[in-house]
Structure formats: structure tokens, C-alpha cells
Predicted model as a PDB file, atoms N, CA, C, CB and O in Angstrom, pLDDT in the B-factor column:
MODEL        1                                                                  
ATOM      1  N   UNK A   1      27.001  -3.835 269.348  1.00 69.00           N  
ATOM      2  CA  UNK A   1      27.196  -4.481 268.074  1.00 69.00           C  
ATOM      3  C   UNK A   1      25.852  -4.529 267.347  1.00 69.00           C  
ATOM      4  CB  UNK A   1      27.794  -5.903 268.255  1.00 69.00           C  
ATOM      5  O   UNK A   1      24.842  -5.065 267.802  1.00 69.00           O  
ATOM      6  N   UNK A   2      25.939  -3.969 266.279  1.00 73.00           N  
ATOM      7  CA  UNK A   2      24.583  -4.465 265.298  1.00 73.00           C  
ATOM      8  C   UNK A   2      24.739  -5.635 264.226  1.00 73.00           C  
ATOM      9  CB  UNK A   2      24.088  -3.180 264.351  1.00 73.00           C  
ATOM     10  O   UNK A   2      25.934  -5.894 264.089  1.00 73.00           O  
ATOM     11  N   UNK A   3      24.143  -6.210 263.641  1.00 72.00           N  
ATOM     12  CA  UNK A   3      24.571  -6.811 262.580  1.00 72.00           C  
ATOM     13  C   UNK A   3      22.864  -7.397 261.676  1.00 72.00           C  
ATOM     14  CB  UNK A   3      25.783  -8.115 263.209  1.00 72.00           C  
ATOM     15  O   UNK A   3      21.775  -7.811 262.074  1.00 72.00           O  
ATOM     16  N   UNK A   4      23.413  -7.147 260.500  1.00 74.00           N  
ATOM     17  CA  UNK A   4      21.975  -7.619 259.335  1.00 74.00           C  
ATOM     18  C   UNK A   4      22.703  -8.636 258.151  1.00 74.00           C  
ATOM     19  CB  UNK A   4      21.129  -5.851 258.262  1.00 74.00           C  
ATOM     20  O   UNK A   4      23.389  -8.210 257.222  1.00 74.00           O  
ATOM     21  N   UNK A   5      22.482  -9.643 258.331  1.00 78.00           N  
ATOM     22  CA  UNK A   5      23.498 -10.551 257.512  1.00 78.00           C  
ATOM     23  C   UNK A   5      23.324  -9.969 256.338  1.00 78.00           C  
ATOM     24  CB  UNK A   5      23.269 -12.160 257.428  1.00 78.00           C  
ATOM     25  O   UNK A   5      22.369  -9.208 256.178  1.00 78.00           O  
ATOM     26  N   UNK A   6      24.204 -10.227 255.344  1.00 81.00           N  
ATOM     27  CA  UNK A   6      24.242  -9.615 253.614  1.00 81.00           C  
ATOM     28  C   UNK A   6      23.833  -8.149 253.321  1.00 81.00           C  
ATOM     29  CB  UNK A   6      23.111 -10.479 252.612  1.00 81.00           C  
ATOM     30  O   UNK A   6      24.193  -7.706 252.230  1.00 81.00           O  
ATOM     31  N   UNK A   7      23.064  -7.258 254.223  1.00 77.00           N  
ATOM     32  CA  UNK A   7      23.440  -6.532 254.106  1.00 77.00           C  
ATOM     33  C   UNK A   7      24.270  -5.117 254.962  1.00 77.00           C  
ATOM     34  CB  UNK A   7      22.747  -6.640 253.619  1.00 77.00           C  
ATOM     35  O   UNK A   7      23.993  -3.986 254.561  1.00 77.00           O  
ATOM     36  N   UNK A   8      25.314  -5.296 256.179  1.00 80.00           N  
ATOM     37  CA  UNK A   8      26.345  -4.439 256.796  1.00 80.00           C  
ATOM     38  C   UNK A   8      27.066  -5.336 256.829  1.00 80.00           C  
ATOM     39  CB  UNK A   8      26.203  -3.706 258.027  1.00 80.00           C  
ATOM     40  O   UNK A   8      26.723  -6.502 256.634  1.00 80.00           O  
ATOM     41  N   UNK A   9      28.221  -4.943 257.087  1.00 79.00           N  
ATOM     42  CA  UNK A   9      29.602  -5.159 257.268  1.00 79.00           C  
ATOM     43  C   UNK A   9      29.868  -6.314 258.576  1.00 79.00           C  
ATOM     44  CB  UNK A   9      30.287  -3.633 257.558  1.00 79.00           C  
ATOM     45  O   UNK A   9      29.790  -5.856 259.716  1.00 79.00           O  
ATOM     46  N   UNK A  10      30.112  -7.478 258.444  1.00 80.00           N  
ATOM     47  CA  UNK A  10      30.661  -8.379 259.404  1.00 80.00           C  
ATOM     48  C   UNK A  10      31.617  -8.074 259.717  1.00 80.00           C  
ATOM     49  CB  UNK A  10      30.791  -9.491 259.181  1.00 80.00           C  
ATOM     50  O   UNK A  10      32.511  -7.718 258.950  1.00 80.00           O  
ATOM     51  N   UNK A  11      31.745  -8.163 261.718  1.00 81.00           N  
ATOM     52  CA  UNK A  11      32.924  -7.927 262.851  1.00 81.00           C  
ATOM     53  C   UNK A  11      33.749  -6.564 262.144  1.00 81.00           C  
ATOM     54  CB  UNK A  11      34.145  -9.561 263.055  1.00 81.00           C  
ATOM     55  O   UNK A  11      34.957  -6.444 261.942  1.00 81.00           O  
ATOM     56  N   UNK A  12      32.672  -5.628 261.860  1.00 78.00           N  
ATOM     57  CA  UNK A  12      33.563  -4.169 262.178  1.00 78.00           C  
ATOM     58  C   UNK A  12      33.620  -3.813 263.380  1.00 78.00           C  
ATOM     59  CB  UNK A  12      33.082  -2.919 261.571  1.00 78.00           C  
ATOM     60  O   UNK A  12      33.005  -4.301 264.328  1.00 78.00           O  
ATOM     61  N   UNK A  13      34.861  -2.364 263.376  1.00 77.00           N  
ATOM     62  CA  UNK A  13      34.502  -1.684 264.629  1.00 77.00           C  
ATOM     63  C   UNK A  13      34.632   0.050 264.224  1.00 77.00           C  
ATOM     64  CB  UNK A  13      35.653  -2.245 265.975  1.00 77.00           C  
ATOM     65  O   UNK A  13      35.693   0.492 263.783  1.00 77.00           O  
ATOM     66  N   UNK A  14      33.655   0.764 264.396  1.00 76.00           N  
ATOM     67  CA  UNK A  14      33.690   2.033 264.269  1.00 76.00           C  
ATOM     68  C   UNK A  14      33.646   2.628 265.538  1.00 76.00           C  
ATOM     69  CB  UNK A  14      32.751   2.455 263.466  1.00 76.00           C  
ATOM     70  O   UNK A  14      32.756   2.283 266.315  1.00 76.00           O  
ATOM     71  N   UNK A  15      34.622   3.623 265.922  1.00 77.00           N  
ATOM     72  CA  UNK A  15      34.499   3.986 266.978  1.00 77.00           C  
ATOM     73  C   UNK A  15      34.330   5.838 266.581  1.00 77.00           C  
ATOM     74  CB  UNK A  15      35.743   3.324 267.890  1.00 77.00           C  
ATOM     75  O   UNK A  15      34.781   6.739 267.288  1.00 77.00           O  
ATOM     76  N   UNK A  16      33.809   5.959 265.696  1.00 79.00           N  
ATOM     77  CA  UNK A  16      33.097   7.522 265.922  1.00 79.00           C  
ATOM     78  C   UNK A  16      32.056   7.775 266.737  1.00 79.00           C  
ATOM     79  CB  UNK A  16      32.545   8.071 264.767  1.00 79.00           C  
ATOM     80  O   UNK A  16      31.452   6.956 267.430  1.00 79.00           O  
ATOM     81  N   UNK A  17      31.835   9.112 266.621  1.00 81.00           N  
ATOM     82  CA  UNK A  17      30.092   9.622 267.860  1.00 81.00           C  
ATOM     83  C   UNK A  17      29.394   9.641 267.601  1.00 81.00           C  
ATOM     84  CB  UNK A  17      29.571  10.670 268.515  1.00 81.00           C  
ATOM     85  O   UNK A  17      29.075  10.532 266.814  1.00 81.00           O  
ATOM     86  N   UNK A  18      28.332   8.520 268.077  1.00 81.00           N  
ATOM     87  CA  UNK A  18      27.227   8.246 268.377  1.00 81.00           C  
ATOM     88  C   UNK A  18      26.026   8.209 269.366  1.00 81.00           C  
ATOM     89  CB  UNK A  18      27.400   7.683 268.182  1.00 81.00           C  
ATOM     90  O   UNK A  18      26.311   7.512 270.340  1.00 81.00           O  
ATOM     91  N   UNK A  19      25.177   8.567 269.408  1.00 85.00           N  
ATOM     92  CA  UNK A  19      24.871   9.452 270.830  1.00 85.00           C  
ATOM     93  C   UNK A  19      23.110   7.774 270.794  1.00 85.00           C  
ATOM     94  CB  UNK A  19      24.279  12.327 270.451  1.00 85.00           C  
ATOM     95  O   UNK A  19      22.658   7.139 269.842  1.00 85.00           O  
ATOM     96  N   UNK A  20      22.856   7.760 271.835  1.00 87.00           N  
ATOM     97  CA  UNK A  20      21.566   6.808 272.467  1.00 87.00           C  
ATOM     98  C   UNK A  20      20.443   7.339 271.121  1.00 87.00           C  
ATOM     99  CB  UNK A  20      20.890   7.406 274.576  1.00 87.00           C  
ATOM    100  O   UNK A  20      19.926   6.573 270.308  1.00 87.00           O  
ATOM    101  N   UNK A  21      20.272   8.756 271.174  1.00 86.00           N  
ATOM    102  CA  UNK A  21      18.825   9.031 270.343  1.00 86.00           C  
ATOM    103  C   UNK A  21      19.323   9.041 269.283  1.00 86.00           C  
ATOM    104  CB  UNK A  21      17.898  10.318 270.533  1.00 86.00           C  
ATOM    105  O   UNK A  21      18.586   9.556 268.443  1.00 86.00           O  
ATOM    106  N   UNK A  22      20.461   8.632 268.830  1.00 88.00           N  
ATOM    107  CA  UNK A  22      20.554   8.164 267.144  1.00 88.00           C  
ATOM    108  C   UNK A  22      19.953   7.179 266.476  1.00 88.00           C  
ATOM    109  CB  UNK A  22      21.718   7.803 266.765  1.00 88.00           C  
ATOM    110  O   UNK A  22      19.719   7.018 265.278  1.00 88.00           O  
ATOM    111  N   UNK A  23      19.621   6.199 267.950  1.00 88.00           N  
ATOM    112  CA  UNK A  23      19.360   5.019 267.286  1.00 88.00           C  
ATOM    113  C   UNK A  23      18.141   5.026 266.408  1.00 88.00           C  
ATOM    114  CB  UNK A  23      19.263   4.007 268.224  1.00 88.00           C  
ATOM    115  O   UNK A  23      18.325   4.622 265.260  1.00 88.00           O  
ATOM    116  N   UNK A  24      16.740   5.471 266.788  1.00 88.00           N  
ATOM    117  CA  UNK A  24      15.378   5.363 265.889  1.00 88.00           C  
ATOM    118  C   UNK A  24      15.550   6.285 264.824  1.00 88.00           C  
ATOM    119  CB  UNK A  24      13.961   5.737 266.674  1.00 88.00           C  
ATOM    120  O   UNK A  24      14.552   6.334 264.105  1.00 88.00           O  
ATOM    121  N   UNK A  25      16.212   6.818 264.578  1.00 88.00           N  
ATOM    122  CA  UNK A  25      16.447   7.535 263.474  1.00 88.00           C  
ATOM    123  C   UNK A  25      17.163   6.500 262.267  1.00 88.00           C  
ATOM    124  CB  UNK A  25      17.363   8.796 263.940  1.00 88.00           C  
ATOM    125  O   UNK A  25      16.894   6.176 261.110  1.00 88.00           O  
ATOM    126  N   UNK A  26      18.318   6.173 263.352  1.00 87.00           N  
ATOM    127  CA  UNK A  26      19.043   5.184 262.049  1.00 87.00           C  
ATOM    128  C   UNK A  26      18.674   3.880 261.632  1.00 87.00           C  
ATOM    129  CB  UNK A  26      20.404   4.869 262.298  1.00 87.00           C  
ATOM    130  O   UNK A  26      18.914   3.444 260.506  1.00 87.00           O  
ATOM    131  N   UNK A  27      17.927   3.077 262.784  1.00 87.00           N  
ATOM    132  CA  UNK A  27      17.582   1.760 262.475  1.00 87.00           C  
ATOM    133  C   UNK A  27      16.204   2.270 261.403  1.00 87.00           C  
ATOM    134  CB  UNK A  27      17.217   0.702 264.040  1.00 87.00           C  
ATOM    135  O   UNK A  27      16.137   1.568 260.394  1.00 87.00           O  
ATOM    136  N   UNK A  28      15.278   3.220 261.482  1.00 88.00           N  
ATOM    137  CA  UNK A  28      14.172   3.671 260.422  1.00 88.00           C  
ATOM    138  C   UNK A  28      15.148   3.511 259.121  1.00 88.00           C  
ATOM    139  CB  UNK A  28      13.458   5.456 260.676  1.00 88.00           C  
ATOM    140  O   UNK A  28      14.788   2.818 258.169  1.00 88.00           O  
ATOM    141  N   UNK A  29      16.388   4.182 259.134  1.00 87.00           N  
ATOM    142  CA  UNK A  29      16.880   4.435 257.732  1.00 87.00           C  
ATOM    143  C   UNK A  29      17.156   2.923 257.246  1.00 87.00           C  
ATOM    144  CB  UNK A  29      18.318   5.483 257.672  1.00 87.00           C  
ATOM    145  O   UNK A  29      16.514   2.480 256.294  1.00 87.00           O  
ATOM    146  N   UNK A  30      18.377   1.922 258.089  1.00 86.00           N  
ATOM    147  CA  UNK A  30      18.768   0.854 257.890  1.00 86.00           C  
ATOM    148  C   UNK A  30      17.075  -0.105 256.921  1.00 86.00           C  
ATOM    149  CB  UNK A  30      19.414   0.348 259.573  1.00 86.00           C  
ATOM    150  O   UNK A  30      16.894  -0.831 255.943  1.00 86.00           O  
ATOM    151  N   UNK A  31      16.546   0.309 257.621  1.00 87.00           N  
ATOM    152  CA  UNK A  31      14.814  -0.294 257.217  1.00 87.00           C  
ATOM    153  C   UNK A  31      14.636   0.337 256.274  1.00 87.00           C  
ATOM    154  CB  UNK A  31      13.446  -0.069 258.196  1.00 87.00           C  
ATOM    155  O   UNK A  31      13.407   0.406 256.289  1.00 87.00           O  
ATOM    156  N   UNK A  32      14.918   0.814 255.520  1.00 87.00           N  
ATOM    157  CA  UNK A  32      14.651   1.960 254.409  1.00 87.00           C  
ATOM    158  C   UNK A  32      12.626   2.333 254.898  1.00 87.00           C  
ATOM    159  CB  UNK A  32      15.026   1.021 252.220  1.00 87.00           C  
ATOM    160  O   UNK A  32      11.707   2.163 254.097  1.00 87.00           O  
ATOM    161  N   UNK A  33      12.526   2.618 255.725  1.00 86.00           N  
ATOM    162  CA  UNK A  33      11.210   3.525 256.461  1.00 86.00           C  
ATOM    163  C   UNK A  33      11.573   4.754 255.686  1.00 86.00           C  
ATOM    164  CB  UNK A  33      11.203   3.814 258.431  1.00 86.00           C  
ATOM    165  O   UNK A  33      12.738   5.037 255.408  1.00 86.00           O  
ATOM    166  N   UNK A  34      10.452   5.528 255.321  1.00 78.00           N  
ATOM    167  CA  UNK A  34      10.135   6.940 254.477  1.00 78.00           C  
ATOM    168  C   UNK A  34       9.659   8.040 255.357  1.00 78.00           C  
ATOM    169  CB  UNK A  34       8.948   6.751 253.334  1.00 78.00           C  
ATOM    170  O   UNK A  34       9.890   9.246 255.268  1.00 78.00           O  
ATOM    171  N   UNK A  35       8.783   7.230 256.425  1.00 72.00           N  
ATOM    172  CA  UNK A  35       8.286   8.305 257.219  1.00 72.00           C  
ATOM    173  C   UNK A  35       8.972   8.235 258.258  1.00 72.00           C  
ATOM    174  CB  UNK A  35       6.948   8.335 257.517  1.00 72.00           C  
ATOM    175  O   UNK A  35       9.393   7.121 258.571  1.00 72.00           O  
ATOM    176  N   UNK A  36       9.395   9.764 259.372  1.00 68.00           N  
ATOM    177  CA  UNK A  36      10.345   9.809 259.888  1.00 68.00           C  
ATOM    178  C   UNK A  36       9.750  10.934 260.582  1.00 68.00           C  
ATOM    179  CB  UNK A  36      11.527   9.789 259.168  1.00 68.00           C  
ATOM    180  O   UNK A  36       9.296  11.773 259.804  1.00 68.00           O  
ATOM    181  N   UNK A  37       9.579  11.274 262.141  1.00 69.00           N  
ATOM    182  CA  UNK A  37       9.275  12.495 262.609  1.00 69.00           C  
ATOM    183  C   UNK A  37      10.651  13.460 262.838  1.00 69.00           C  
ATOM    184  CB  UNK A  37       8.458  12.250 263.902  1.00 69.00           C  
ATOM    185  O   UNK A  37      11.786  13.286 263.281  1.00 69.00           O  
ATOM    186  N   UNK A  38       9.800  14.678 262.219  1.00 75.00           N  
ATOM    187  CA  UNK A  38      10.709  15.574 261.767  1.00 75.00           C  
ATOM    188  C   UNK A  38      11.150  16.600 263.351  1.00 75.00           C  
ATOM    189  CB  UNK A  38       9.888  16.484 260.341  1.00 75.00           C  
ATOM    190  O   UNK A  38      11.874  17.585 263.203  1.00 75.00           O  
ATOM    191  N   UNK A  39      10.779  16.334 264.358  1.00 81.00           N  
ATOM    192  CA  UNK A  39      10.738  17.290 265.665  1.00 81.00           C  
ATOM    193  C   UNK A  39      11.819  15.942 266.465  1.00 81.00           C  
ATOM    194  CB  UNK A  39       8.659  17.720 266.544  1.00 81.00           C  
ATOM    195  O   UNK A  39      11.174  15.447 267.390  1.00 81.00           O  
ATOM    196  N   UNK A  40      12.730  15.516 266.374  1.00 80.00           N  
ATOM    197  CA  UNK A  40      13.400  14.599 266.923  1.00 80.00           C  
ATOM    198  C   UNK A  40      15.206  14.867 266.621  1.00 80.00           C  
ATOM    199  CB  UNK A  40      12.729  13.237 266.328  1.00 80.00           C  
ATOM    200  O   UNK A  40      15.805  15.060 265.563  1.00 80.00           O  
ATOM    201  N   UNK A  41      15.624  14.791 267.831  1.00 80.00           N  
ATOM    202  CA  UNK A  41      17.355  15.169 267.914  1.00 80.00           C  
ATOM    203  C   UNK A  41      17.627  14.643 266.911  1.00 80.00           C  
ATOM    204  CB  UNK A  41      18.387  14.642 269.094  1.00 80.00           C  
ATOM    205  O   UNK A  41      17.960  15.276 265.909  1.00 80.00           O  
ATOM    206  N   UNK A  42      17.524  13.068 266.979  1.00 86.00           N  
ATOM    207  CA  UNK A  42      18.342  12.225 266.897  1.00 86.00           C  
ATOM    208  C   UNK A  42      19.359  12.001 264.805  1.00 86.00           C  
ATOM    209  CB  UNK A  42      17.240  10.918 267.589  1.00 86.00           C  
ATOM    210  O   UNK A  42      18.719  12.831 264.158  1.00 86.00           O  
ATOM    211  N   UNK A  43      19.741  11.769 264.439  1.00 87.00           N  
ATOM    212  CA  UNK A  43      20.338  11.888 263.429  1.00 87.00           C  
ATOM    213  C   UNK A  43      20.475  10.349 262.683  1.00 87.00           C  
ATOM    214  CB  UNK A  43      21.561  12.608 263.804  1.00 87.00           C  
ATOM    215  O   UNK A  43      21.084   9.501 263.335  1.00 87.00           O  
ATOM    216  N   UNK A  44      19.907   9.938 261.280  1.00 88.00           N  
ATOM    217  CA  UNK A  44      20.210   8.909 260.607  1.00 88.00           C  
ATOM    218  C   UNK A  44      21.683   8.342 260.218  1.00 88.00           C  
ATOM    219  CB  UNK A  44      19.575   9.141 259.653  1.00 88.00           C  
ATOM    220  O   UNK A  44      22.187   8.554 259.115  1.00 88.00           O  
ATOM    221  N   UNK A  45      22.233   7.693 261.115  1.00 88.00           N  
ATOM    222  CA  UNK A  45      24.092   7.223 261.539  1.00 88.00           C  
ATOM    223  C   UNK A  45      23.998   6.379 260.548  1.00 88.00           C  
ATOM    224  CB  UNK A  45      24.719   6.361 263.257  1.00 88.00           C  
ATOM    225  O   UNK A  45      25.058   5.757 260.472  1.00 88.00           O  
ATOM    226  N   UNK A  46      22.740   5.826 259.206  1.00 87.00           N  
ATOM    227  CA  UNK A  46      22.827   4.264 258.921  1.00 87.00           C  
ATOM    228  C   UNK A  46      24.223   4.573 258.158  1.00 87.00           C  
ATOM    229  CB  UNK A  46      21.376   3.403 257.884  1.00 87.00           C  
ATOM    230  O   UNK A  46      25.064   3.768 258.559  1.00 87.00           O  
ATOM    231  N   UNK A  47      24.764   5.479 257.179  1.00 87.00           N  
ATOM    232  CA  UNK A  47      25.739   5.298 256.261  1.00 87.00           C  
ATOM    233  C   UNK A  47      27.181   4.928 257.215  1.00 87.00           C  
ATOM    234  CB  UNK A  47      25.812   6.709 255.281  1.00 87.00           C  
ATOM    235  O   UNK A  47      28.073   4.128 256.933  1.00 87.00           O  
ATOM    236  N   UNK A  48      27.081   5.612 258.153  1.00 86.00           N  
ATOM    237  CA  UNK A  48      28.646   5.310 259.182  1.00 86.00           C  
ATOM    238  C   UNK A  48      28.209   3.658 259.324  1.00 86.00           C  
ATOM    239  CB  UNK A  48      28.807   6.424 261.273  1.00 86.00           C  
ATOM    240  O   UNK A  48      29.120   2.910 258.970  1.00 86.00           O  
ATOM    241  N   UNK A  49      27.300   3.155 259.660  1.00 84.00           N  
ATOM    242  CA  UNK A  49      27.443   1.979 259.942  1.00 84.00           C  
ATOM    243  C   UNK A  49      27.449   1.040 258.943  1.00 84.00           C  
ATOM    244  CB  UNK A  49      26.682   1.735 260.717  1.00 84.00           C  
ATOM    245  O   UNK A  49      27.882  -0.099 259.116  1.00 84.00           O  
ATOM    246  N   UNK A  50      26.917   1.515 257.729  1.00 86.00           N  
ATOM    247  CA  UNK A  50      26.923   1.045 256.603  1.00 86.00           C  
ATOM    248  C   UNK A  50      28.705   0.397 255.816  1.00 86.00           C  
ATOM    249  CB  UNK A  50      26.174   2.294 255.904  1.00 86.00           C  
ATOM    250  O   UNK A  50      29.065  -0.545 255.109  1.00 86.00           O  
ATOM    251  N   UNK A  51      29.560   1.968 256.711  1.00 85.00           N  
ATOM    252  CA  UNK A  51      30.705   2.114 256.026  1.00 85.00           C  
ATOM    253  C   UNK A  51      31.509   2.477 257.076  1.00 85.00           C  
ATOM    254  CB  UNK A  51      30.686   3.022 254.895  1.00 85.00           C  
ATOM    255  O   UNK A  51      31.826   3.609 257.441  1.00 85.00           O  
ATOM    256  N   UNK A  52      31.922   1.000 257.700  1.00 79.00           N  
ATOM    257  CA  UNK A  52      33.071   1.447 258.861  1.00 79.00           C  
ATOM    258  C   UNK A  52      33.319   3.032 259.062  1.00 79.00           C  
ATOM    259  CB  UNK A  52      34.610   0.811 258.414  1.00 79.00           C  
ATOM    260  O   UNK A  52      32.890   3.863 259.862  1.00 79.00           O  
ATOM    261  N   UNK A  53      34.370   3.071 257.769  1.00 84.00           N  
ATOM    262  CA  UNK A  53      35.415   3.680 257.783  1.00 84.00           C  
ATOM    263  C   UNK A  53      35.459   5.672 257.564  1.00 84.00           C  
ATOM    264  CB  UNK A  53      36.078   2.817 256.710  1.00 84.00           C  
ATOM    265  O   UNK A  53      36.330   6.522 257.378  1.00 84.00           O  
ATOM    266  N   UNK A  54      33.884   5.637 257.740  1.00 85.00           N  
ATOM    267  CA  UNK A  54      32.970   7.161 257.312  1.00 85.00           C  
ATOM    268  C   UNK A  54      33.359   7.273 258.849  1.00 85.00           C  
ATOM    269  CB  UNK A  54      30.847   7.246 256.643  1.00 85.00           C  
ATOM    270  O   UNK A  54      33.767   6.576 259.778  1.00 85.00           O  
ATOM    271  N   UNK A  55      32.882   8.930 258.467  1.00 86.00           N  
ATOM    272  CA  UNK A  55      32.547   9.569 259.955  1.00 86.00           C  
ATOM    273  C   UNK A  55      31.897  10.085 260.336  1.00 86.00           C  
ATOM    274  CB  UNK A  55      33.015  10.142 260.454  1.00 86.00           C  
ATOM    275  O   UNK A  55      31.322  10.821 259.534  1.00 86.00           O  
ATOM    276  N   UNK A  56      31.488  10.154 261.622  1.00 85.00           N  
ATOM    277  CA  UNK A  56      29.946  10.675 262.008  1.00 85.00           C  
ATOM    278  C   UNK A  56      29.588  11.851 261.700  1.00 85.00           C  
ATOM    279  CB  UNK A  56      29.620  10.692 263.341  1.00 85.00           C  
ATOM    280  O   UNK A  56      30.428  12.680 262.047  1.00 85.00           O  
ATOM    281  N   UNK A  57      28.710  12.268 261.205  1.00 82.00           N  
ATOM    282  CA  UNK A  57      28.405  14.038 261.182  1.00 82.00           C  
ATOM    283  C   UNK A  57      27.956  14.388 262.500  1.00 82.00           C  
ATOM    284  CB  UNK A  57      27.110  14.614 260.054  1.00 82.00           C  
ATOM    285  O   UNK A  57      27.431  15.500 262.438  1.00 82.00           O  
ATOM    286  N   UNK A  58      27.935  13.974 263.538  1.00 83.00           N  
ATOM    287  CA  UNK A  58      28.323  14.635 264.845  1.00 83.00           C  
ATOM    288  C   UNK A  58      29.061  14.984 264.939  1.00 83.00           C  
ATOM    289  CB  UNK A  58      28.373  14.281 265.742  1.00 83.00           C  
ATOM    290  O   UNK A  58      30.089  14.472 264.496  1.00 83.00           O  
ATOM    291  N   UNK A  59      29.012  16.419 265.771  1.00 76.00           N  
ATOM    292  CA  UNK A  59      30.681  17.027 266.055  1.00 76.00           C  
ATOM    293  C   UNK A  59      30.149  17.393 267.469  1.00 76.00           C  
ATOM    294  CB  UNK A  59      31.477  18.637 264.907  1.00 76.00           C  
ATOM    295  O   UNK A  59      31.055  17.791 268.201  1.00 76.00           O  
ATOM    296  N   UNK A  60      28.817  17.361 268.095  1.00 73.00           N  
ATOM    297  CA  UNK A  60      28.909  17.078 269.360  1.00 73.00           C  
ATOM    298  C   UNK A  60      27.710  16.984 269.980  1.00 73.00           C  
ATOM    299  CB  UNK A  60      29.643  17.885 269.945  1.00 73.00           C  
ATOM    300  O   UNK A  60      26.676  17.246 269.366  1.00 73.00           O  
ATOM    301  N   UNK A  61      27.705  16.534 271.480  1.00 72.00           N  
ATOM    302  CA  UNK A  61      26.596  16.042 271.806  1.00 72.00           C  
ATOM    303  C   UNK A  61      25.394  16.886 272.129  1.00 72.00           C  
ATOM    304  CB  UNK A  61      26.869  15.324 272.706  1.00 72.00           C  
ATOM    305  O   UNK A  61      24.314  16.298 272.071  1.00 72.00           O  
ATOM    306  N   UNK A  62      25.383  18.248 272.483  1.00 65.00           N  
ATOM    307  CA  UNK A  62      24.203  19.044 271.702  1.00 65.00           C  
ATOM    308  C   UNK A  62      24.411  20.256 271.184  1.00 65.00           C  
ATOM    309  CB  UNK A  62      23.108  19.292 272.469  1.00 65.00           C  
ATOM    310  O   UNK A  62      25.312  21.094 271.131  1.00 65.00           O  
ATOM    311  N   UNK A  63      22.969  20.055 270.704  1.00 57.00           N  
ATOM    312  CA  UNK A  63      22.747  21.100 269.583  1.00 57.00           C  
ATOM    313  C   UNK A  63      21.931  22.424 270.343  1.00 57.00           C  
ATOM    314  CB  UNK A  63      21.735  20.346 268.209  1.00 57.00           C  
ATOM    315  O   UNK A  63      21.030  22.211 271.153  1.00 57.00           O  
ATOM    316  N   UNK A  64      22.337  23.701 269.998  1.00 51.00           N  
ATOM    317  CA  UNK A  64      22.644  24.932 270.033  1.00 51.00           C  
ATOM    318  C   UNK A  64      21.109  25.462 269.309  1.00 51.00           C  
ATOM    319  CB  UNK A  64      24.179  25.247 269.249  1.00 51.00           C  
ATOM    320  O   UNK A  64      20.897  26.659 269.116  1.00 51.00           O  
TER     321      UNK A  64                                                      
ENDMDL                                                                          
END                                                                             
């Protein structure tokens, strides 16, 4: 569960894919952070969490 009062969504549940190394990517974005290392898997999830009802741009757990 995450939660940032006033600004995400109270007692959602999204159950799209989300993988462990998403997280420093997305909590940087949630932070609106600018700088961001560019040599890193992981993918900015903040809008899915932003918006229940989106879906992950994962389509799977690695990349090729």
C-alpha cells in the first residue's frame, strides 16, 4: 500500500504489473525529482498509481 494524503487516491486497489525495481523510479517521479539515472530497468509506474484504473506499460518482466 502507498499512500500521500491529498495528493493519490485513498483505499485503492490496482492490481496491474509491477515489478520491485519500479519502485525508485516511481517514488523519484511521485516527488516530482528531475534527475533520474538513465542506465536503470526500472520504469516511472507514478501515473498507474496516480490513476487506479490505468495500466501498466509493462507487458513483462524482462527486457530483451
Amino acid at each position: 500500500m502507498i499512500s500521500l494524503r491529498d495528493h493519490l487516491p485513498a483505499n485503492q486497489v490496482n492490481d496491474q504489473f509491477f515489478m520491485n525495481l519500479d519502485w525508485m523510479p516511481t517514488l523519484a517521479g511521485l516527488c516530482e525529482l528531475k534527475i533520474q539515472p538513465k542506465n536503470i530497468d526500472g520504469l516511472d509506474m507514478s501515473q498507474m498509481i496516480k490513476n487506479p484504473k490505468a495500466f501498466s506499460p509493462r507487458k513483462g518482466g524482462f527486457c530483451k
